[in-house]
OpenMM code with the backbone's topology and positions (N, CA, C; nanometers):
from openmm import Vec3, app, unit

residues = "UNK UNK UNK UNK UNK UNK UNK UNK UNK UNK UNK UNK UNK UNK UNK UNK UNK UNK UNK UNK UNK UNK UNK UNK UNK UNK UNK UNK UNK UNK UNK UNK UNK UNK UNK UNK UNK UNK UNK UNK UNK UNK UNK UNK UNK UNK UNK UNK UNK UNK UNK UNK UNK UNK UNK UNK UNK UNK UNK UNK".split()
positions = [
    Vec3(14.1214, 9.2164, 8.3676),
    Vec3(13.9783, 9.2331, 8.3754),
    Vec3(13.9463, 9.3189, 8.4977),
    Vec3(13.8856, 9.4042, 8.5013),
    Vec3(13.8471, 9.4892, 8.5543),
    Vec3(13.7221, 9.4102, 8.6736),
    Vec3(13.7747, 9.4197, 8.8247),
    Vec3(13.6635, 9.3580, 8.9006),
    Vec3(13.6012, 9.5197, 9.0202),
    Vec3(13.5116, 9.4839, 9.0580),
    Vec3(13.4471, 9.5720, 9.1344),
    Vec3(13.2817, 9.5076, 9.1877),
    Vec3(13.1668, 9.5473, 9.1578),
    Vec3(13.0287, 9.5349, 9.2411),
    Vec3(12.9616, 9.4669, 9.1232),
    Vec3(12.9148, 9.3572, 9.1361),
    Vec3(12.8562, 9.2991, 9.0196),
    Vec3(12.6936, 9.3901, 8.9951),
    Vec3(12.7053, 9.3501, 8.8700),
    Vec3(12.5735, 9.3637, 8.8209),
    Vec3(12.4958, 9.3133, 8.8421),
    Vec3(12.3287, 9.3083, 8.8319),
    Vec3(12.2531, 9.2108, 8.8953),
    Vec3(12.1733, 9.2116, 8.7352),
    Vec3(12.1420, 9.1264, 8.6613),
    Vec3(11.9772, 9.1762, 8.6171),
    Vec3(11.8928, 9.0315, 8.6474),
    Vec3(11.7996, 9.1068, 8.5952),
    Vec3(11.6872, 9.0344, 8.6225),
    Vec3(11.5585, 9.1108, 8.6283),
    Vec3(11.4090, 9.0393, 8.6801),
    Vec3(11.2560, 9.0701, 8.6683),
    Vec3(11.3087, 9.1644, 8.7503),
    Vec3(11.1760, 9.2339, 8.7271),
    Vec3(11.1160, 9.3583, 8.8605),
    Vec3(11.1454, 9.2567, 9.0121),
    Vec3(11.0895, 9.2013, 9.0193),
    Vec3(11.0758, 9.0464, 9.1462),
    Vec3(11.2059, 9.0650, 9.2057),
    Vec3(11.3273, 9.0161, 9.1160),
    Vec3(11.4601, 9.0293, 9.1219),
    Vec3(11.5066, 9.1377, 9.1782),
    Vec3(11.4876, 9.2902, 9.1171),
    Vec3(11.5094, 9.3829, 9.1340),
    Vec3(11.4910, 9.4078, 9.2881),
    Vec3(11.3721, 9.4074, 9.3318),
    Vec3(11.3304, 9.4521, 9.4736),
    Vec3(11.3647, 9.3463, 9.5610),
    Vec3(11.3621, 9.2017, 9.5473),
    Vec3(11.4226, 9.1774, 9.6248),
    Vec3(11.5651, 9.1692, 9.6489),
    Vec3(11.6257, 9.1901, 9.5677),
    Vec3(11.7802, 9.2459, 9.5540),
    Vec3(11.7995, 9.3752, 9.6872),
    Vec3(11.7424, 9.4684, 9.5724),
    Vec3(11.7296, 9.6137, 9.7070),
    Vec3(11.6801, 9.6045, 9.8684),
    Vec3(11.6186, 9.4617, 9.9041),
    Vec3(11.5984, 9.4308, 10.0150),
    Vec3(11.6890, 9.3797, 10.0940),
    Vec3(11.7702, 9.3370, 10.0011),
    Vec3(11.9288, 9.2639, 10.0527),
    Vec3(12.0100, 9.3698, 10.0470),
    Vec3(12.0072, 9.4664, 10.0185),
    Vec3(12.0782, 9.6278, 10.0457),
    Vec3(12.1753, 9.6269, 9.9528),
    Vec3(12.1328, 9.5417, 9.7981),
    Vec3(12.2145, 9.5519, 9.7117),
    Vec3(12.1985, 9.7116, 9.6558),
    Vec3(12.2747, 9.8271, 9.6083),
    Vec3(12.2857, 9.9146, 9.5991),
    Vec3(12.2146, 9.9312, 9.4724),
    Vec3(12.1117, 10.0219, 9.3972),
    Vec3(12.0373, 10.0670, 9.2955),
    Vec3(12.1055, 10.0790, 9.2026),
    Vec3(12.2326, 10.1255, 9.1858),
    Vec3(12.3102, 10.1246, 9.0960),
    Vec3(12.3509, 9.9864, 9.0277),
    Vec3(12.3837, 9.8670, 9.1296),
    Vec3(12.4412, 9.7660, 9.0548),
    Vec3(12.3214, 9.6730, 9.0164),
    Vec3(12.1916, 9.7282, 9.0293),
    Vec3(12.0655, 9.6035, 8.9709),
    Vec3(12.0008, 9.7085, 8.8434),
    Vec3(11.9756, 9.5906, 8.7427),
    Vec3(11.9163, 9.6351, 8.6161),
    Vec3(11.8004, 9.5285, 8.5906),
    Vec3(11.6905, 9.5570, 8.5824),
    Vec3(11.5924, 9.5236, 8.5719),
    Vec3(11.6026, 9.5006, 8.3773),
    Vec3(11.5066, 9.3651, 8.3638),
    Vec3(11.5192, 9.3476, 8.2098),
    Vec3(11.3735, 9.2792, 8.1952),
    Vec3(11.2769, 9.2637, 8.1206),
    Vec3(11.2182, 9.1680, 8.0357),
    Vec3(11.2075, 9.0697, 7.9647),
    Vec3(11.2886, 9.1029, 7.8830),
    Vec3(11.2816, 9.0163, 7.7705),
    Vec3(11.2888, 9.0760, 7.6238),
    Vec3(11.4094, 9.0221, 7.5473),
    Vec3(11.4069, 9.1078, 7.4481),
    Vec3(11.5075, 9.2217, 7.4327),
    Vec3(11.5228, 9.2531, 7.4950),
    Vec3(11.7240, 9.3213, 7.5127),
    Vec3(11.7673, 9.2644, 7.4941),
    Vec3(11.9170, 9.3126, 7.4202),
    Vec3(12.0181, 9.3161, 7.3425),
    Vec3(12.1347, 9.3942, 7.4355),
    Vec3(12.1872, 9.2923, 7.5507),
    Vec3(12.2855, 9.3733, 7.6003),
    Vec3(12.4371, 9.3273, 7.5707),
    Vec3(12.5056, 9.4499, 7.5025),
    Vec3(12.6204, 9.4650, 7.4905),
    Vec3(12.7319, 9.4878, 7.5587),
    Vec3(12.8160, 9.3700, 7.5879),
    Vec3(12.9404, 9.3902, 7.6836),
    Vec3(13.0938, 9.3939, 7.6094),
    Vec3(13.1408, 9.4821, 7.5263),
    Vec3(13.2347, 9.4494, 7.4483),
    Vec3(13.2622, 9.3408, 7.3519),
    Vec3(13.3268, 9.2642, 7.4269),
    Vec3(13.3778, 9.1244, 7.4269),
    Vec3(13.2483, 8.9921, 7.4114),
    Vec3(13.1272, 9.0540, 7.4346),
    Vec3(13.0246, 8.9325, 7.4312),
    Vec3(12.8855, 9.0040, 7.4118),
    Vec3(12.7957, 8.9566, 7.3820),
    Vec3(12.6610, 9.0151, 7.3508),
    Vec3(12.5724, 8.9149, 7.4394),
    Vec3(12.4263, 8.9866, 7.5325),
    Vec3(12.3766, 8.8642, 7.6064),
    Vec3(12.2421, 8.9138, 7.5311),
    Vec3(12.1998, 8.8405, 7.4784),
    Vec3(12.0467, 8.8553, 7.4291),
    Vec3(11.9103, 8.8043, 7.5799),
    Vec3(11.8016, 8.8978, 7.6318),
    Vec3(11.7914, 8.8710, 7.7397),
    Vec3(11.6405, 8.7655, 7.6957),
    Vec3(11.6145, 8.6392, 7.6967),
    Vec3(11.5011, 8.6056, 7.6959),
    Vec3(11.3908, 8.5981, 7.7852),
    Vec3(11.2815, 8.5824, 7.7605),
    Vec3(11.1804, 8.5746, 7.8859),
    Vec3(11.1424, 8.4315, 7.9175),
    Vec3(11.1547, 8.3679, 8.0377),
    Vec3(11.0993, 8.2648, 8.0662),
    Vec3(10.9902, 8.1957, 8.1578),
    Vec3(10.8810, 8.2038, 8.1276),
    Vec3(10.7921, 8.2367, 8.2098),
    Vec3(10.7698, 8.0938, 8.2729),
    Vec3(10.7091, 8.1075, 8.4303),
    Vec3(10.7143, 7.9848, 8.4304),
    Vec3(10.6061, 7.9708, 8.5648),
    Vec3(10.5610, 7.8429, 8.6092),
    Vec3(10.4117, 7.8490, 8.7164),
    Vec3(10.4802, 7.7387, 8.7982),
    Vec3(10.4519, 7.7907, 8.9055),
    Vec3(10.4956, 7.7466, 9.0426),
    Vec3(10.4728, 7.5616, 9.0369),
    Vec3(10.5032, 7.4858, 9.1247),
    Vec3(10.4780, 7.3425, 9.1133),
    Vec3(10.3778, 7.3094, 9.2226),
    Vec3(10.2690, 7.3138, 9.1930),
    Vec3(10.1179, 7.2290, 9.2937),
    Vec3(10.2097, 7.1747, 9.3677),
    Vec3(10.3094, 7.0288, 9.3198),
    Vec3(10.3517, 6.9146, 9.4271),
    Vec3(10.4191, 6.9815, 9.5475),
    Vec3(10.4826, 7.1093, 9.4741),
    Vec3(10.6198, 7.1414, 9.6021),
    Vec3(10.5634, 7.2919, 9.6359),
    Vec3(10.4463, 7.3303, 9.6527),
    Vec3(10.4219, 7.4153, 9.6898),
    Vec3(10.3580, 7.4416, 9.8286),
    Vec3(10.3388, 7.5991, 9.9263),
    Vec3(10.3297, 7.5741, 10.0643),
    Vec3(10.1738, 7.6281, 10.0689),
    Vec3(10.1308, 7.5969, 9.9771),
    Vec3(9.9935, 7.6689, 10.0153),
    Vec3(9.8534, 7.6637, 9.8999),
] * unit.nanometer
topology = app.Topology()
chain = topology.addChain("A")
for resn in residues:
    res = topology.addResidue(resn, chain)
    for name in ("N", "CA", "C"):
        topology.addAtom(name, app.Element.getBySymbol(name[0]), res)
């Protein structure tokens, strides 16, 4: 198996704060929801999960 710089995906959210951690542009892929990504050996279908912060455990 072939190793090297992982991939990242994830939201826009994900994305930038990734690139804030000086993860390199190349290894983050931004997704939605609804892709169909193909890795040879496996298929990842990407769903969306939306979701709202928790009142109890929140700072503000």
């Amino acid at each position: 198996m072939a190793r090297g710089p992982a991939r990242v995906f994830g939201t826009l959210t994900t994305y930038h704060l990734a690139a804030a951690l000086d993860v390199p542009a190349g290894q983050l892929a931004p997704v939605k929801g609804g892709e169909v990504l193909d890795f040879g050996d496996y298929t990842v279908e990407v769903i969306a999960a939306p979701h709202n912060r928790n009142r109890a455990y929140s700072m503000g």
